[in-house]
SEZA-53360 format. One record per atom (N, C-alpha, C): residue number from 0; residue in one letter; y, x, z. Coordinates in steps of 0.001 Angstrom, whole numbers, plus 524288, in hexadecimal, padded with zeros to 5 digits. Atoms other than C-alpha are relative to their C-alpha. Example, Ala and Ser with C-alpha at 12.3 -4.5 7.8 and 13.67 -1.06 7.14 Angstrom:
% residues 2
0,A,7FB5A,8037A,80000
0,A,7EE6C,8300C,81E78
0,A,804B0,80384,80000
1,S,7FB5A,7FCCC,7FFC4
1,S,7FBDC,83566,81BE4
1,S,80442,7FCFE,802DA
END
This chain:
% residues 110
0,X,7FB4F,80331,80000
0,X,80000,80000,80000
0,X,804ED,8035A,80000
1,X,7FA87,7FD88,7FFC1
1,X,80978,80A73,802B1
1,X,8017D,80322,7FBA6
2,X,7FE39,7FD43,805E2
2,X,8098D,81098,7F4B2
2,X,80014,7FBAC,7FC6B
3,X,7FBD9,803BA,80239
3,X,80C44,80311,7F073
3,X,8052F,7FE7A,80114
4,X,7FABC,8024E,7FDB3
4,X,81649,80012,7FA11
4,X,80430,80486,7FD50
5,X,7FB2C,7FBE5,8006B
5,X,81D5A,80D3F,7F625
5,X,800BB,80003,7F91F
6,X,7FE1B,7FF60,8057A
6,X,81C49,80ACF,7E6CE
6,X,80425,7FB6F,7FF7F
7,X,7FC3D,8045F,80085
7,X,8210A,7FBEE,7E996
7,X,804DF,801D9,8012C
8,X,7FCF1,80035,7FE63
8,X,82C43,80172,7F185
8,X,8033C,80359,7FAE1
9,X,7FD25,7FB6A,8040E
9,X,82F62,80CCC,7E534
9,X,80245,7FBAF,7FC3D
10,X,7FEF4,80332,80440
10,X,82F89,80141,7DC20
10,X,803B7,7FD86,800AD
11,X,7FAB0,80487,7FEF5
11,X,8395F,7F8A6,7E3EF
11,X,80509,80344,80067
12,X,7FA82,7FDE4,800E3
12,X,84394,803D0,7E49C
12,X,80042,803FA,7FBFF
13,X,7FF95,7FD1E,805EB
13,X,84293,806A4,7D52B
13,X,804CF,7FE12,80036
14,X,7FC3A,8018E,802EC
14,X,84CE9,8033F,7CD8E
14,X,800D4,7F9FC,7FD51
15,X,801E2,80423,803D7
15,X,8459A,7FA35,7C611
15,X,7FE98,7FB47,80293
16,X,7FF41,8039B,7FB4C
16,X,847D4,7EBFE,7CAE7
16,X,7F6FB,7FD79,7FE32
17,X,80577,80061,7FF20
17,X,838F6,7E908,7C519
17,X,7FC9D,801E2,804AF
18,X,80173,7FC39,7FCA8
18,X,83412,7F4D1,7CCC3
18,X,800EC,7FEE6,805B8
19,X,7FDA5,801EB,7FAB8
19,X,83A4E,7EFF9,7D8F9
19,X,7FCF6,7FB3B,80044
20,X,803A2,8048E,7FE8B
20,X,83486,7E265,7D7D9
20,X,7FAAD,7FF8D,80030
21,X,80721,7FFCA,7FFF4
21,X,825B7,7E715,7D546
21,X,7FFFC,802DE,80509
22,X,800EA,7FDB8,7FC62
22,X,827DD,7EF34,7E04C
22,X,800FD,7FC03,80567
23,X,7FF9A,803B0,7FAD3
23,X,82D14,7E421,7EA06
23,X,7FB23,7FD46,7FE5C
24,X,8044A,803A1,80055
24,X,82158,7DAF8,7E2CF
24,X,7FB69,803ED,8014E
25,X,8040F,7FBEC,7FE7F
25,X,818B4,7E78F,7E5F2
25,X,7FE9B,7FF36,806CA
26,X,7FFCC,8007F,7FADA
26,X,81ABB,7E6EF,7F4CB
26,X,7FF87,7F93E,8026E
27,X,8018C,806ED,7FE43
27,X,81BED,7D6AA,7F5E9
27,X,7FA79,7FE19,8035D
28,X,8048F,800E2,7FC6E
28,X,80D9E,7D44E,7F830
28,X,7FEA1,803CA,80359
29,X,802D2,7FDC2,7FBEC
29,X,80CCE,7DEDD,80178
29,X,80241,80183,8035C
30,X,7FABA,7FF1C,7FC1C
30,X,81973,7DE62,808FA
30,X,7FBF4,7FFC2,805CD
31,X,7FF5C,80012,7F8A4
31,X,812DF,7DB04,816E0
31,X,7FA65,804C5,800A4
32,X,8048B,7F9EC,8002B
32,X,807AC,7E7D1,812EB
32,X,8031A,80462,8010C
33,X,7FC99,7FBB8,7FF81
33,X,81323,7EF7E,8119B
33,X,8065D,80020,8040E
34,X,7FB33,800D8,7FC48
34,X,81D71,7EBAD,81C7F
34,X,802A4,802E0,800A5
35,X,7FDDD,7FC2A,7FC17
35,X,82017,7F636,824C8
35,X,80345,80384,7FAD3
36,X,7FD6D,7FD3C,80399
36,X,82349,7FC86,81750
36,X,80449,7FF75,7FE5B
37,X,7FB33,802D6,80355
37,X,82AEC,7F425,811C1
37,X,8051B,80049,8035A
38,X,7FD31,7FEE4,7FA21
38,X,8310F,7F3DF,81FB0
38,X,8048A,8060B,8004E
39,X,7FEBA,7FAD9,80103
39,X,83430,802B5,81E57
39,X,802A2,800A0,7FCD9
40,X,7FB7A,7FFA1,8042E
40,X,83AA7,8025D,8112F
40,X,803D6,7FBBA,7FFBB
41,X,7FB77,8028A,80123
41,X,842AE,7F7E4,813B7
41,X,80459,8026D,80414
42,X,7FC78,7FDA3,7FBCD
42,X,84803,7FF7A,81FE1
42,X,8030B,803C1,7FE04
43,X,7FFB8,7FA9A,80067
43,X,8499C,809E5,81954
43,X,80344,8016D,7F9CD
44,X,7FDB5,802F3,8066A
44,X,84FAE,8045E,80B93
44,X,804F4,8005D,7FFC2
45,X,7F977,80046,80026
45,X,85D55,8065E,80743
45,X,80224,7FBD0,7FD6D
46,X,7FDDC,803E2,801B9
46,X,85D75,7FDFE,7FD5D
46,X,7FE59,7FB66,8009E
47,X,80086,80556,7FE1C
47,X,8605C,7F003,7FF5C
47,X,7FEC2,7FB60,7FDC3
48,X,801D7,802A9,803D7
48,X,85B92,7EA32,7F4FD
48,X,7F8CF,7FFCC,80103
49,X,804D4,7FFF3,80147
49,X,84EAA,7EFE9,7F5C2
49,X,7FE7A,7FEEB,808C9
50,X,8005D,8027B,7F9D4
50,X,84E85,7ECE6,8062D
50,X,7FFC5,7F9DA,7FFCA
51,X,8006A,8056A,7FFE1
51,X,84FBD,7DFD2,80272
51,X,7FAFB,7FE19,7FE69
52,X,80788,7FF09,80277
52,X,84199,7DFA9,7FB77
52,X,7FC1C,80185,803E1
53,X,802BC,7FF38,7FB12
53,X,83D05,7E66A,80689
53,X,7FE89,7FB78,804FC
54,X,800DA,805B3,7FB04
54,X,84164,7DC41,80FED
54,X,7FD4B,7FC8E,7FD5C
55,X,8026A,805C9,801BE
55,X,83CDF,7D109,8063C
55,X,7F95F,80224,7FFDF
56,X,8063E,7FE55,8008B
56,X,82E06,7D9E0,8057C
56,X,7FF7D,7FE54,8063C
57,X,800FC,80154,7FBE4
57,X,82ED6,7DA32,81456
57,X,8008F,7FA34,8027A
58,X,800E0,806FD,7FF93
58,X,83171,7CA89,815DB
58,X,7FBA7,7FF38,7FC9D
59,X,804A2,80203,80489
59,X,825F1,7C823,80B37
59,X,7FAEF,8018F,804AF
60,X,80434,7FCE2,7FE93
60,X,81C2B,7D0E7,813E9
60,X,7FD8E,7FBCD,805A2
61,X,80003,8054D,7FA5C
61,X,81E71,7C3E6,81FE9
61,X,7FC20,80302,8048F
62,X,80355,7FD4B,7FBF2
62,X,8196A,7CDA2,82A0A
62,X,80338,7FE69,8044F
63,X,7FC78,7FF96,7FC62
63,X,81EA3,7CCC0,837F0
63,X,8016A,806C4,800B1
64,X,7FDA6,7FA20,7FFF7
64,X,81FDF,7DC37,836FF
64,X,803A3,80046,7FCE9
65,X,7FB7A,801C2,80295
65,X,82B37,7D702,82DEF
65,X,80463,7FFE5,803A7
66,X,7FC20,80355,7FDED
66,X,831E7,7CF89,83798
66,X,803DB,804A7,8023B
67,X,7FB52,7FA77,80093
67,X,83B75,7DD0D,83D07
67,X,8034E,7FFCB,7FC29
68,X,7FBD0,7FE69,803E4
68,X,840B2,7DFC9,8314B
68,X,803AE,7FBCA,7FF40
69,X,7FCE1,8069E,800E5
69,X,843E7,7D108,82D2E
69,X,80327,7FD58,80427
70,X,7FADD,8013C,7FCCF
70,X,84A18,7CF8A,8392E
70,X,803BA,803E6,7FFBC
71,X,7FB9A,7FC66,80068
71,X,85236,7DABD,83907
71,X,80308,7FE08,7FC73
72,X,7FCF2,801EB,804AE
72,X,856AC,7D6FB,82B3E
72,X,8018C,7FB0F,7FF47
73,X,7FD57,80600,7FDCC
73,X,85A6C,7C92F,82F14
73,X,80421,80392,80137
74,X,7FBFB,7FF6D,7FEB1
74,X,864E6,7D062,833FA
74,X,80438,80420,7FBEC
75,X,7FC7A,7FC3F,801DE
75,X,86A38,7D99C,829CF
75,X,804AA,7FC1E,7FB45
76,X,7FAAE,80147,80220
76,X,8782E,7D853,8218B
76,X,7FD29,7FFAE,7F9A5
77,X,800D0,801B6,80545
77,X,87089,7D805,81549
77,X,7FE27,7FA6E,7FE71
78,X,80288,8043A,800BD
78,X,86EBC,7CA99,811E8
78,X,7FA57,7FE0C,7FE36
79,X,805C8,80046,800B4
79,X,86375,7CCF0,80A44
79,X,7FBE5,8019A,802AC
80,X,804E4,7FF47,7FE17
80,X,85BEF,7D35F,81254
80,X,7FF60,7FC16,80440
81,X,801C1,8038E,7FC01
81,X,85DBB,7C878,81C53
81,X,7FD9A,7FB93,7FE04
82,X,8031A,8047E,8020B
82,X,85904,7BF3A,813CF
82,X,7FB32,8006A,7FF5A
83,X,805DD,7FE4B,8001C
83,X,84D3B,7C799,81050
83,X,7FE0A,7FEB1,80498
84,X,8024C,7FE75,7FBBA
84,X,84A9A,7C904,81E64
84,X,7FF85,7F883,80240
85,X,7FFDE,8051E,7FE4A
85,X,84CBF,7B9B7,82054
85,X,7F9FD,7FD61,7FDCF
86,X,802C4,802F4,8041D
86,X,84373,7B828,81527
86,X,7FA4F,800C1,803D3
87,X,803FB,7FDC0,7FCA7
87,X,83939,7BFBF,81BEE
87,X,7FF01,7FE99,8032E
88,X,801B8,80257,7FC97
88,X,83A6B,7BA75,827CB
88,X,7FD10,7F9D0,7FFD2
89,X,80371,80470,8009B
89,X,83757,7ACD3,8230E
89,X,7FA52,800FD,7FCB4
90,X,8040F,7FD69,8023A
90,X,82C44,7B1AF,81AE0
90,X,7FBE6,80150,80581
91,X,803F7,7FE62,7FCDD
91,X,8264C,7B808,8276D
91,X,7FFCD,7FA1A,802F5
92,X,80108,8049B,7FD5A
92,X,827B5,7AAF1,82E98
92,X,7FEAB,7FF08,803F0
93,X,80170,8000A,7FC39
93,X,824F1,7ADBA,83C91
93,X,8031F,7FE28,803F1
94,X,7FC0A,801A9,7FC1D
94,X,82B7C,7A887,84889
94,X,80361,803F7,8002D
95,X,7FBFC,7FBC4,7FFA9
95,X,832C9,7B529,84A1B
95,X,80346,8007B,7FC85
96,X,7FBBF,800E4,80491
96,X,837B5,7B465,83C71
96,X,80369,7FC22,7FF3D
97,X,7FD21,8044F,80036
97,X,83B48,7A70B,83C56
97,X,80353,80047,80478
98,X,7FA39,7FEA2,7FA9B
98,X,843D9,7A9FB,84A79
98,X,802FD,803E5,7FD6F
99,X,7FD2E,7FB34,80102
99,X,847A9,7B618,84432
99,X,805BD,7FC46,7FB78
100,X,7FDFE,80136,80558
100,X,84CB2,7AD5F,837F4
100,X,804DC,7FBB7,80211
101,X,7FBA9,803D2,7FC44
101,X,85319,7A228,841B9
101,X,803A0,802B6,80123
102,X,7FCB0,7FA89,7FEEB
102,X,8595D,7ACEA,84929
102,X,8058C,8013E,7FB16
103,X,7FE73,7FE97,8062F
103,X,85F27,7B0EF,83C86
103,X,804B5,7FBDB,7FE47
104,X,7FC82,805D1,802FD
104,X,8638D,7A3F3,836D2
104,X,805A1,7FF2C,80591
105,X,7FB97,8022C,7FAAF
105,X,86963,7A047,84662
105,X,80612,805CB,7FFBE
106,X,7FCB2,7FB14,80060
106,X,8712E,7AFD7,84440
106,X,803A9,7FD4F,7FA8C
107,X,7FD72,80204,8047B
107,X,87640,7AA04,836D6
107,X,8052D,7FB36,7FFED
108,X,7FDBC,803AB,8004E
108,X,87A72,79E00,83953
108,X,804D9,80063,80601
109,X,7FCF9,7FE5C,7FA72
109,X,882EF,7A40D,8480E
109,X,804FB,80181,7FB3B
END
């Protein structure tokens, strides 16, 4: 898995917007095999384009070893990634997420 995960990840920061999308559809079915990874390069990611893919692989993967990140990112200034991280959380669907997601909405609407 990990000399797929590292060709998917070469492919998503080509150039080439094909290349980028076989590489996010490369990782899709195996986002919650490859978490902690995905986990790692999104920490670790400059760009914000391709962090956003990350977050949307890590919401797809509906692990509770998710739930960290997706809360953290509920809180950041990028809109998108709070949406990713919103997305994710409903996706995982657990009591914690769904408080996490209330929480959230009740912070919004203050």
């Amino acid at each position: 898995m990990t000399d797929t995960f590292r060709a998917a990840m070469r492919l998503m920061r080509k150039r080439d917007p094909q290349g980028q999308e076989d590489g996010f559809h490369t990782l899709l079915p195996v986002a919650s095999d490859v978490l902690p990874q995905l986990v790692e390069e999104y920490r670790a990611e400059p760009d914000p384009g391709l962090r956003r893919w990350l977050l949307e692989l890590i919401g797809e993967a509906r692990s509770t070893d998710a739930l960290p990140i997706l809360a953290q990112e509920l809180g950041s200034e990028d809109e998108s990634i709070r949406d990713w991280a919103r997305r994710g959380l409903e996706k995982l669907d657990t009591k914690e997420a769904r408080t996490l997601l209330w929480q959230d909405g009740q912070n919004r609407n203050d």
